[in-house]
C-alpha positions in Angstrom: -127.5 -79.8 60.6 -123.9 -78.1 59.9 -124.4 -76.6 55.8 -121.3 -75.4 54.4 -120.9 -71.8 54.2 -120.3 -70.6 50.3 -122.4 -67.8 48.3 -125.9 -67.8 48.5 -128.0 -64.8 46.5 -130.9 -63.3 47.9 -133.1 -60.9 46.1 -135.5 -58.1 46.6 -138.1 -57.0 44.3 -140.1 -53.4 44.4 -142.1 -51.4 42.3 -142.1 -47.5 41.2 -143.9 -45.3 38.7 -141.7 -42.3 37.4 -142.0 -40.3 34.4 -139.0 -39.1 32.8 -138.0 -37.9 29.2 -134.3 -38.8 27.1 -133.2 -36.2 25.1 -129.8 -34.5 24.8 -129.9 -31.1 25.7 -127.1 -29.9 22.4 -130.0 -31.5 20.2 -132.7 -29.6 18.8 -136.4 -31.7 19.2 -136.0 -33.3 15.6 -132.8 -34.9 16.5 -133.4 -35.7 19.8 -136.6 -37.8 18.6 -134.9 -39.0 15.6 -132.3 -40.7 17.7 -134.6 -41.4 21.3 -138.0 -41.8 19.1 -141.2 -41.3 21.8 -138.6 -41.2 24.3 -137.7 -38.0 24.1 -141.7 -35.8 24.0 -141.7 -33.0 25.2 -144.0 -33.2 27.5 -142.6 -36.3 29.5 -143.9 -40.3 29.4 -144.0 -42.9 32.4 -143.0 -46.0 33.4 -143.7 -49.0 35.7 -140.0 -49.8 36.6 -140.1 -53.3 38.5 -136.5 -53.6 40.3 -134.8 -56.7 41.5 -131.8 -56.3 44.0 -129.5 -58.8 44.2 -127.7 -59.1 47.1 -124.9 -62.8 47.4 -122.6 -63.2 49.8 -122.0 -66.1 52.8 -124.8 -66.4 55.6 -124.2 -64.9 59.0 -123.2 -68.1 61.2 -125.4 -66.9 63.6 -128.2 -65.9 62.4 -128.7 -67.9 58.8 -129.1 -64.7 57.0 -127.4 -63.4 54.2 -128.5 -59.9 54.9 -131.6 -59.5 57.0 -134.5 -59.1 53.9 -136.6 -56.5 56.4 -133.6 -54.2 56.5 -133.1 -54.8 52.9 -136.6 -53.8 52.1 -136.0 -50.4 54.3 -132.9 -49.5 52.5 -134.5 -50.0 49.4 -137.5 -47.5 50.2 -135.4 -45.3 51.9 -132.7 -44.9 49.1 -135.1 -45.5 46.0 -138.7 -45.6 46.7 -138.9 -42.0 48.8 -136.5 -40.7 46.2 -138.3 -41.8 42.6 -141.9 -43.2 42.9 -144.3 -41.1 41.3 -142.0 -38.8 40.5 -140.7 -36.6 37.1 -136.9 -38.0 36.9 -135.9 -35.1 34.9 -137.8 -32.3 37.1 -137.9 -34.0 40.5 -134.7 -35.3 41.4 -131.2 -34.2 41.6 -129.6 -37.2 40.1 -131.0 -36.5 36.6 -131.0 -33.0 35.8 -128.1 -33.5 34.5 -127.6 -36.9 33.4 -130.1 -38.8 30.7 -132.3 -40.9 32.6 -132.0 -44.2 30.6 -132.8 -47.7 32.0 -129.0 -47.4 32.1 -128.0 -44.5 34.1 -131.1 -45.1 36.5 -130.0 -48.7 37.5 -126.5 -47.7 37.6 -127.9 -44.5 40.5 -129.8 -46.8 42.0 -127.2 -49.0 42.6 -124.5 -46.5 44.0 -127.4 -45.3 46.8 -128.0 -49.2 47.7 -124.6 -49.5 48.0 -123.6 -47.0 50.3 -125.7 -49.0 52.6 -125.1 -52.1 52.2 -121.7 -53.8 53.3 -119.3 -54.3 51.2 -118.1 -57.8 51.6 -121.2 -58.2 50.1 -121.9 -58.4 46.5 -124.3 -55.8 45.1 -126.3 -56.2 41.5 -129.5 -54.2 40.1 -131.7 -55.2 37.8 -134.1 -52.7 36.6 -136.9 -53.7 34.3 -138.3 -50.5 32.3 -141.1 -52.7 30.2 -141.9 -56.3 30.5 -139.2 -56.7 27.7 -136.7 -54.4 28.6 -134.0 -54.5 31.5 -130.8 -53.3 32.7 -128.3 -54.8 34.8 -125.4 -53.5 37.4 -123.2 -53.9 37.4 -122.9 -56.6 34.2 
């Protein structure tokens, strides 16, 4: 069977623990929690980020693929996983000691590392889900 070859999106989904705290480091504590709220304690909180990369483009002739899922998987742990599970954002990684570590600015980190290895005639979104309710996508 010939299929047409348009856009197809395939997606990845992983899992990471970090802790991390939001606070602006010109603010003073009351501030900082009056405007990030139990975001911003002191002494750190955690989350179970769930993250979902999105990856559309036209399947390889050859070999049906989009990109090969496997190698997407390694990528992701390489790039993401080694660098942020079970880790203190703030304390542990370069990325965020000087940038807040909001759903925001993580997804938008996590999506310039995937993207360095991924090619680019392909199409590159993250979505990064911070609480059951709560997710950020990049780009929008």
């Amino acid at each position: 069977m010939n299929l047409p070859n348009k856009k197809i999106a395939v997606f990845r989904r992983e899992h990471f623990n970090a802790a991390h705290r939001i606070f602006n480091p010109l603010w003073d504590d009351k501030k900082n929690a009056e405007v990030f709220g139990k975001c911003s304690n002191p002494n750190y909180h955690g989350h179970n980020y769930e993250l979902v990369v999105k990856v559309v483009g036209e399947r390889d002739p050859e070999t049906g693929y989009v990109i090969d899922m496997k190698r997407l998987s390694v990528i992701t742990e390489e790039e993401v996983l080694e660098r942020f599970d079970h880790k203190n954002l703030n304390l542990d990684t370069i990325y965020f000691r000087d940038l807040n570590p909001t759903a925001e600015n993580i997804a938008m980190v996590i999506y310039d590392l995937l993207r360095k290895r991924i090619d680019e005639k392909l199409e590159l979104q993250v979505r990064l889900y911070e609480t059951e309710r709560n997710y950020v996508e990049y780009p929008a």
